[in-house]
N, C-alpha and C positions, 0 to 999 in steps of 0.2 A: 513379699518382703524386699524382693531385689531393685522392684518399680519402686519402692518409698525409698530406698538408700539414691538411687538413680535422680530420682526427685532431688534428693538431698544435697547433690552436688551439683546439679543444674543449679539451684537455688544457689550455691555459693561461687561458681564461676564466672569469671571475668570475661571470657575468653567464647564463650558458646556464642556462635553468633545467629545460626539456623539450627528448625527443631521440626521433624515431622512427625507425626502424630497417626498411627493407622491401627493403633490396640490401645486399648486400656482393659488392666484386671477388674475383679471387682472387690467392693466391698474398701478394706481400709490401705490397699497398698494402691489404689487407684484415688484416692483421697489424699496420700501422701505426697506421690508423683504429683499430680496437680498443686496442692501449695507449693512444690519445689520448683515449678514454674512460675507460678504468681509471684513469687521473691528474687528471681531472675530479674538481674539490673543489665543484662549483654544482649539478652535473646533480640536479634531486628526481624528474624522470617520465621512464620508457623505456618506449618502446610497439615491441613486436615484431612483427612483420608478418610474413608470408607468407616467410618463410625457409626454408633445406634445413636435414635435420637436421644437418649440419655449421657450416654457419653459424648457427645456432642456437646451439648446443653451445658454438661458440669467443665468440657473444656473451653468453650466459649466466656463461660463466667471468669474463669480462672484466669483471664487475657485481660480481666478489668482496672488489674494495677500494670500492667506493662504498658508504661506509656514511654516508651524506649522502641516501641514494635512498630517496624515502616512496612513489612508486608507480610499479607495473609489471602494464603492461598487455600480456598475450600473445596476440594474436591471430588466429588461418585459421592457423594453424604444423603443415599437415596432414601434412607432410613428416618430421614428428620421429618418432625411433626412441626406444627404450628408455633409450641413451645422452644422448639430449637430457636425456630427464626424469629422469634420473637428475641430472642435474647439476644443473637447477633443484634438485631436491630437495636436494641438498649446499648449494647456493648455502641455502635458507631453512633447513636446521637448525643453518647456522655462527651464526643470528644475527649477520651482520654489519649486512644491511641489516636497520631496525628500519621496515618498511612499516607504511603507513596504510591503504593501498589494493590488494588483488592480486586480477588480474582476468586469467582465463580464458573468449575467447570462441570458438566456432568453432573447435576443437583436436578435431574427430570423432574420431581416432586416439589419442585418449591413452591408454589399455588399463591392462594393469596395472599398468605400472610411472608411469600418473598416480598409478595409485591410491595408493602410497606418498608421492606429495607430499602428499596429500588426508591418509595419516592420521599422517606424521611431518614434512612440513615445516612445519605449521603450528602445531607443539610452541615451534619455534624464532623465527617471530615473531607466535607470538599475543596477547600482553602488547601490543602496538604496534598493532593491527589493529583497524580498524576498518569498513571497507568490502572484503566478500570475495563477488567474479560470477565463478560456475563455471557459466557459459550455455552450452547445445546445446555439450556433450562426452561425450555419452552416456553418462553415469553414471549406472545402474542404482539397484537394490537393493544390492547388492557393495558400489559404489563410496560410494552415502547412506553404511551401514554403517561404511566406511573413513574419511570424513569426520567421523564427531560424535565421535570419539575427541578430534581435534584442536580441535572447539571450545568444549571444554572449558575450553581454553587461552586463547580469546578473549575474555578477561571485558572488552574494551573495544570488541567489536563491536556497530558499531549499524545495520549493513544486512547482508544475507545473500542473494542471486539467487541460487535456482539452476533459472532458465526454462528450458525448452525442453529439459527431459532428460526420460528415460523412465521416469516410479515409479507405472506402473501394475499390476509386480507389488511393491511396493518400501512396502507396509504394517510389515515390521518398522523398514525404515529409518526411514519416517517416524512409526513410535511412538520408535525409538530418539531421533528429533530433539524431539520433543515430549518426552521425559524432558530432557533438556539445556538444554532452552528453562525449564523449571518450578523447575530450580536458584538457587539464591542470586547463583553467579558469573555467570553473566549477563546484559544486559541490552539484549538486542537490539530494536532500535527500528521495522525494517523488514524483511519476510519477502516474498518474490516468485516465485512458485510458477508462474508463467504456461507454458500450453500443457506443461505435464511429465505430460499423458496421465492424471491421480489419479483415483480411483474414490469409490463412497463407503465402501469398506474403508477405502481410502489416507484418505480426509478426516478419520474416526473417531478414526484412528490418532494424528493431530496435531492437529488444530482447538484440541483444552484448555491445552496447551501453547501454542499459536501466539495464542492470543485474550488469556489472561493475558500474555504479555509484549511484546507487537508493537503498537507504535501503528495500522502502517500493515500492512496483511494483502492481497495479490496473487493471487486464485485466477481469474484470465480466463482462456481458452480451454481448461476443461477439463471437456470437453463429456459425458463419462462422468457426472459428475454427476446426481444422481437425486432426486427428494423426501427419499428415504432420506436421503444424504450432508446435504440442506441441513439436516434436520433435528437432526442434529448437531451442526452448526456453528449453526442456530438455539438451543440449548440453552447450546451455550458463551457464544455474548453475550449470553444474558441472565444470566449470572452477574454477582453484586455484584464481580467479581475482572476482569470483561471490562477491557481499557485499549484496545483497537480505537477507532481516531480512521477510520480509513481503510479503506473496505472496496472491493473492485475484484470484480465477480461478473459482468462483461460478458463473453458469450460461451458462457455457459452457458445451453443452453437452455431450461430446467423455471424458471430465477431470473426469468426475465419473463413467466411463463403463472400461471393462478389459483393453483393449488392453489404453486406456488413461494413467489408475494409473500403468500400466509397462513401459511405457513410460518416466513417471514423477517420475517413483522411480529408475529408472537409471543415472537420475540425481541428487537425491536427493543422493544415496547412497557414492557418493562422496562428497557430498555439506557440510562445513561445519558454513556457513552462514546463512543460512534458520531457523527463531525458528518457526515460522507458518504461517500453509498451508490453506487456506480455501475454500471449496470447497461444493458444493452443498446437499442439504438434503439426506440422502441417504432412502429416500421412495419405498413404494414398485414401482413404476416408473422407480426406474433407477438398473441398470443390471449390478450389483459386483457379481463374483462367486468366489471363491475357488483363480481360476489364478490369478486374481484383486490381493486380500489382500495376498495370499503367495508371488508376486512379492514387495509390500511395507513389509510386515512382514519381508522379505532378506535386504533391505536396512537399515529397523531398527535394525535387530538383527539377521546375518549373524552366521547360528549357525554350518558352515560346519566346523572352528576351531574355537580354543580360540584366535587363531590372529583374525581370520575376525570375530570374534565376536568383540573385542575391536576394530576393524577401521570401525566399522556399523558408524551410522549415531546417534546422541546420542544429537542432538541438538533440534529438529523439533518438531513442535506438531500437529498434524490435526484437522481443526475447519470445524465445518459445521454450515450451515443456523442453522438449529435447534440446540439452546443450549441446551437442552436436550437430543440430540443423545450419547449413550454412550452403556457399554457391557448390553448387554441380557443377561439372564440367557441360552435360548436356543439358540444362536445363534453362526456361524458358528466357527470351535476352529483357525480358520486363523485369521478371524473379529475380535474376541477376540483378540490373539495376539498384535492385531495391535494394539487395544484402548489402551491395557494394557502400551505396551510400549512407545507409544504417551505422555499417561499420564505421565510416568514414567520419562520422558524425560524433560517435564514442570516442574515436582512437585520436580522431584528432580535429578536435571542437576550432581550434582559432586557427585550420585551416579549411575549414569546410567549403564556406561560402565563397573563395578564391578557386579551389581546386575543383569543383562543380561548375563555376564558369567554365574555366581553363578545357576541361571534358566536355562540355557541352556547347561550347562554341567556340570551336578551331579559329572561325576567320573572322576577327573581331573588325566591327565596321565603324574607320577611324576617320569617315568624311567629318563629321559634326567637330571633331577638333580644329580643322580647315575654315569650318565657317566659325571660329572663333579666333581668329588670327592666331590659331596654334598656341595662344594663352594657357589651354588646359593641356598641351602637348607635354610639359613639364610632369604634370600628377600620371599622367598615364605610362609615362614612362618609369616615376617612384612607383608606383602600382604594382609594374610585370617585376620591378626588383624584390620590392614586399614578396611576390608570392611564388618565385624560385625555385625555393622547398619545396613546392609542389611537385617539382621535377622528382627527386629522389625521395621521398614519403613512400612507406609501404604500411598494409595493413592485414594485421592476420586473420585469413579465412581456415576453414575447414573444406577442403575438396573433396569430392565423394565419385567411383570412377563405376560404371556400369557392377562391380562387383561387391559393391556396396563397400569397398574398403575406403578406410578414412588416412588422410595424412595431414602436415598442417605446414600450411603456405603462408609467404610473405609476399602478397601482391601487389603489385606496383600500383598507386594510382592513376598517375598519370602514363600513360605509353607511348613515351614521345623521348627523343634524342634532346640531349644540351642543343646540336643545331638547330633543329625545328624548333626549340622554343625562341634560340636567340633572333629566329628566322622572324618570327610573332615580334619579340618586340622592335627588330628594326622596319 
């Protein structure tokens, strides 16, 4: 009786904006509660929970007049039969509800008859969609397959999870997603691939599609990964077409060992899309030498001229699990490098490419202005004035001293006096 009066006032509030759902009684106070959501003019989020497929089924239907509802979250609903999913699926091809947001997580049992919400309910509200998590509900290669039909339809999606399933035999799906992804209609912003088991078949398959339109790119815990795979995905950002703002690579093991970060810095050293790279703890476990970091130290800061110094790479920052990783006092003068200019890169973007000369080449060779009757002697001189600043720029590290203790520094970039530099530009 207390669920039907509950109901009763759902149904008359203006005000109820979100509603979760993890009991229903039985019988007529579970019948009541539900009309008192169907008559709900306020409700925008229903989050389902751990339901039977009966209660399920009658909540699902009950969601047929709330066309006011932007998001529906279904979540552990291990309980649901064929019937359930059938209904959802009626429920999103009626387009009544016009969602922002549908999110499947934890539904292990969805089987085949998910798979037709996968590739006909999302016909009916994919115009309105914009955020769609089908996370750990095991959908294979089949079920990818079933899926890219319908997001086709979503020319206004701008996130897409689908963690934690299994597409490690699932290379046609994910070339089928990678075609969808390279289309005109859309325009998807965020891809998140985490722990779904990918190979580097499966990475092949999507990486060019996935790098051209996704800012933010999600491939952690998928440890199958090989040279091979990153090598591909090193190919696709260095395209002039990469839009990758956001790369996530922690958990895979080969992305923090030498020959990985030579791989990944071949492509980085063209890429001018990328601001961060995130990648695994660097512990004493995992196996960076000298070769590791002097291959990223080149792509950050190419110090064989002042040209390839300024076409380095001047956008990117490297993050690792541990937010606390940063320079050592003893630790390797490559490693260093690398932090240095990482940071330098974040902290201070429009002075990067000046203050990386300035460090990398003390004793600037000023013949070639002489063989120009000293015409360009004017710009070289506004140049050393532009870039000043760089004398007094600092940037915060974390130092770490033999005792494993942490403090936090403001390092200079440049280590040079006002003289020596005025010394440069006369």
């Amino acid at each position: 009786d207390d669920m039907g009066w509950l109901g009763y006032f759902i149904g008359k509030s203006q005000c109820l904006r979100a509603l979760s759902i993890n009991y229903l009684p039985d019988g007529e106070e579970a019948r009541a509660f539900l009309e008192g959501i169907a008559r709900s003019q306020s409700i925008r989020h229903i989050g389902i929970i751990y339901l039977t497929n009966d209660e399920f089924t009658s909540t699902v239907r009950a969601l047929h007049s709330l066309s006011q509802l932007e998001e529906l979250d279904i979540i552990d609903n291990n309980s649901v039969g064929p019937d359930g999913w059938s209904e959802l699926r009626t429920l999103l091809e009626s387009g009544v509800c016009q969602l922002n947001q549908l999110r499947l997580d934890g539904n292990i049992y969805i089987g085949n008859a998910g798979r037709g919400i996968l590739s006909n309910g999302l016909r009916g509200i994919g115009s309105s969609l914009k955020i769609l998590v089908l996370t750990n509900i095991f959908i294979g290669s089949e079920g990818l397959l079933a899926l890219v039909p319908g997001l086709t339809n979503c020319t206004g999606l701008e996130k897409l999870d689908l963690s934690c399933n299994e597409f490690s035999l699932a290379a046609a799906g994910l070339a089928s997603l990678s075609d969808v992804l390279q289309s005109d209609e859309v325009n998807l912003k965020r891809l998140d691939l985490c722990d779904c088991h990918i190979n580097d078949e499966g990475l092949q398959a999507f990486t060019q599609g996935a790098a051209i339109h996704c800012k933010r790119l999600d491939l952690r815990k998928n440890e199958s990964i090989t040279t091979t795979g990153l090598s591909y995905l090193s190919n696709s950002i260095r395209s002039d077409s990469c839009r990758v703002e956001t790369l996530h690579l922690q958990h895979i093991p080969v992305g923090v060992e030498d020959d990985g970060l030579e791989i990944l810095a071949l492509g980085l050293a063209d890429n001018k899309s990328v601001r961060s790279l995130y990648l695994d703890d660097l512990d004493d476990g995992i196996s960076v030498t000298s070769a590791g970091w002097i291959a990223f130290s080149k792509a950050l800061c190419d110090t064989s001229s002042v040209n390839n110094t300024y076409l380095s790479n001047h956008t990117i920052e490297l993050s690792w699990d541990d937010d606390y990783y940063d320079v050592d006092e003893d630790e390797d003068i490559d490693e260093s490098r690398v932090l240095v200019y990482s940071r330098l890169n974040k902290q201070h973007p429009q002075y990067a490419a000046r203050c990386k000369i300035l460090m990398s080449h003390p004793h600037l060779d000023m013949k070639p202005f002489f063989r120009s009757d000293l015409k360009f002697l004017p710009l070289a001189g506004a140049w050393f004035e532009r870039a000043k600043p760089c004398t007094t720029l600092t940037i915060q590290t974390n130092s770490f001293n033999r005792r494993n203790s942490r403090r936090r520094l403001a390092r200079r970039v440049l280590e040079e006096s006002d003289e020596v530099y005025q010394s440069r530009v006369l």
